[in-house]
C-alpha positions in Angstrom: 18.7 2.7 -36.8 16.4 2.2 -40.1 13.9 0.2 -39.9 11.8 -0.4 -42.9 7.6 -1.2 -41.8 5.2 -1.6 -44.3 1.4 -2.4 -44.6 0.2 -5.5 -45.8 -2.5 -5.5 -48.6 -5.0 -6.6 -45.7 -4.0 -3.6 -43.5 -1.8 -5.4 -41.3 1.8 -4.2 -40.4 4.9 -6.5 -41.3 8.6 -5.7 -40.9 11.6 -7.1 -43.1 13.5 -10.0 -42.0 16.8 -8.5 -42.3 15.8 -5.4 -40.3 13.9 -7.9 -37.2 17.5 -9.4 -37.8 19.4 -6.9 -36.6 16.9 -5.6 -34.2 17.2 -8.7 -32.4 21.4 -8.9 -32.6 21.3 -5.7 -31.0 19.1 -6.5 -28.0 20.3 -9.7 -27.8 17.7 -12.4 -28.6 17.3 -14.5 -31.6 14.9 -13.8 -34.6 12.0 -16.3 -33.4 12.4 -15.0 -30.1 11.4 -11.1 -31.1 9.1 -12.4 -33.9 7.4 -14.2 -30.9 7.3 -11.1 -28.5 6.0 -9.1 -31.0 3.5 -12.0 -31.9 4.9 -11.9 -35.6 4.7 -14.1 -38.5 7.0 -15.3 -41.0 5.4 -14.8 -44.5 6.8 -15.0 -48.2 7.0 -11.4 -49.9 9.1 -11.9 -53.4 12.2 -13.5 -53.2 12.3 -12.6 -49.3 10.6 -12.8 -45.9 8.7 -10.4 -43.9 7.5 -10.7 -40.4 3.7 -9.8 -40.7 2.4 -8.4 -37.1 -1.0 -9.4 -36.5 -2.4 -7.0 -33.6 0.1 -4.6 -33.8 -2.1 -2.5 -31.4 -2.6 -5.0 -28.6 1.0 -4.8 -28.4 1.5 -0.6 -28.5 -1.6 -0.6 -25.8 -0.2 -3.6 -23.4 3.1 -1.9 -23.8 1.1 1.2 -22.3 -0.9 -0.9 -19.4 2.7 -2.0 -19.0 4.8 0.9 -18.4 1.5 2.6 -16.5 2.1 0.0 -13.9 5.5 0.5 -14.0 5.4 4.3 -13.2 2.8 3.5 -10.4 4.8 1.2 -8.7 7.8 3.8 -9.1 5.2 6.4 -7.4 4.0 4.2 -4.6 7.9 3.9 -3.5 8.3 7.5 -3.4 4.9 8.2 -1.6 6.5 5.5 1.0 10.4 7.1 1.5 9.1 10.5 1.5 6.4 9.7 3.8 8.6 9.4 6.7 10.6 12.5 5.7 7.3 14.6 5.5 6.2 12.5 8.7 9.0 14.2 10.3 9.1 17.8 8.9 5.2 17.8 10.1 6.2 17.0 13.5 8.8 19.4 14.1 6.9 22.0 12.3 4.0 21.7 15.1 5.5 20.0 18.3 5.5 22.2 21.4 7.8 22.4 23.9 7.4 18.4 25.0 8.1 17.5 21.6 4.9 16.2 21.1 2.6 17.2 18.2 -1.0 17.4 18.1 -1.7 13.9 15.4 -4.5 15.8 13.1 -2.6 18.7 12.7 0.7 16.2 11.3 -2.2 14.4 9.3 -3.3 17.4 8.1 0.4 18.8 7.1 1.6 15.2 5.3 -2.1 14.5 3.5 -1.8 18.2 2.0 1.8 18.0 1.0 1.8 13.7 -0.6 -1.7 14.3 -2.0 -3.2 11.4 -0.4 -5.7 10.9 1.1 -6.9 10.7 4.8 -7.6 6.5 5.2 -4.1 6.4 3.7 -2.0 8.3 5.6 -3.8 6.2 8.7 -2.9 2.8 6.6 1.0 4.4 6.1 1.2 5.8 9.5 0.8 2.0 10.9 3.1 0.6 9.0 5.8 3.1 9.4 5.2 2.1 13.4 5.3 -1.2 13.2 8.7 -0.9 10.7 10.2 2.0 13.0 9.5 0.3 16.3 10.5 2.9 19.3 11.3 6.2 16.7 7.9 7.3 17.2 5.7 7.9 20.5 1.9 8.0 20.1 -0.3 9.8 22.8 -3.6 8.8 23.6 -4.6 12.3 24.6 -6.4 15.2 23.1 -9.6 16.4 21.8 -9.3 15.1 17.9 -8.1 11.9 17.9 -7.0 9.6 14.8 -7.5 5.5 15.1 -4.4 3.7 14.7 -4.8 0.0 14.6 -8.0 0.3 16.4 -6.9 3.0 19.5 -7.5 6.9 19.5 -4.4 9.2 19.8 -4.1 12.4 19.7 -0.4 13.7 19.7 2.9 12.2 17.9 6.3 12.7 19.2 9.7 11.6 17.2 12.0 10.4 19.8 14.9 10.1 17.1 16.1 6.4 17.1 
């Protein structure tokens, strides 16, 4: 789609009416609707109108805060259903024969593999128990412990509920 922009004798950026028209058929909204998005304004140019954008950066750079956050929500939720697969890979990769895993080695396997960080994988660990109620089995044995929700354990089983 053609879209004609131009640049106003002060600098700033304006856009034909005809083309913030059919920009805003397409997607659906009315004319004063996108002018108001885009924080446009009507202005006289000949025999015709053209939408002059005033801070036509603010909106490219909130546009980039915006979609930022938007990845790092999309991140977060990955971090949090692969956590429990990792969780799970790390314990089978060092249980012994009981099953059971020695806790900083796990730590140790999902920090290195999610990238995050130590206080994290604490804060996720909790919540994963408190969501999976009875999947895991927490030990307080062993010689290096981790503190969940204020008790020391030392080994992790997955009991596969």
């Amino acid at each position: 789609m053609d879209v004609a922009v131009g640049l106003t004798e002060t600098g700033k950026v304006y856009i034909r009416r005809s083309d913030l028209e059919r920009i805003a058929r397409r997607i659906g909204v009315t004319v004063d609707e996108l002018a108001a998005r885009l924080g446009a304004r009507p202005e006289q140019a000949g025999r015709g109108v053209r939408y002059v954008i005033d801070d036509l950066w603010g909106i490219v750079l909130g546009k980039l805060v915006e979609l930022e956050e938007r990845v790092s929500r999309l991140e977060g939720r990955r971090i949090e259903e692969d956590f429990g697969k990792v969780l799970d890979q790390a314990i089978r990769h060092s249980a012994g024969p009981t099953g059971y895993a020695p806790l900083r080695a796990v730590k140790d396997f999902v920090v290195s593999k999610l990238g995050i960080s130590d206080a994290e994988f604490v804060e996720r660990l909790a919540k994963l128990l408190s969501e999976r109620r009875g999947k895991y089995v927490l030990l307080e044995g062993g010689d290096d412990k981790i503190y969940v929700n204020g008790k020391g354990y030392g080994y992790i089983k997955n009991t596969g509920m």
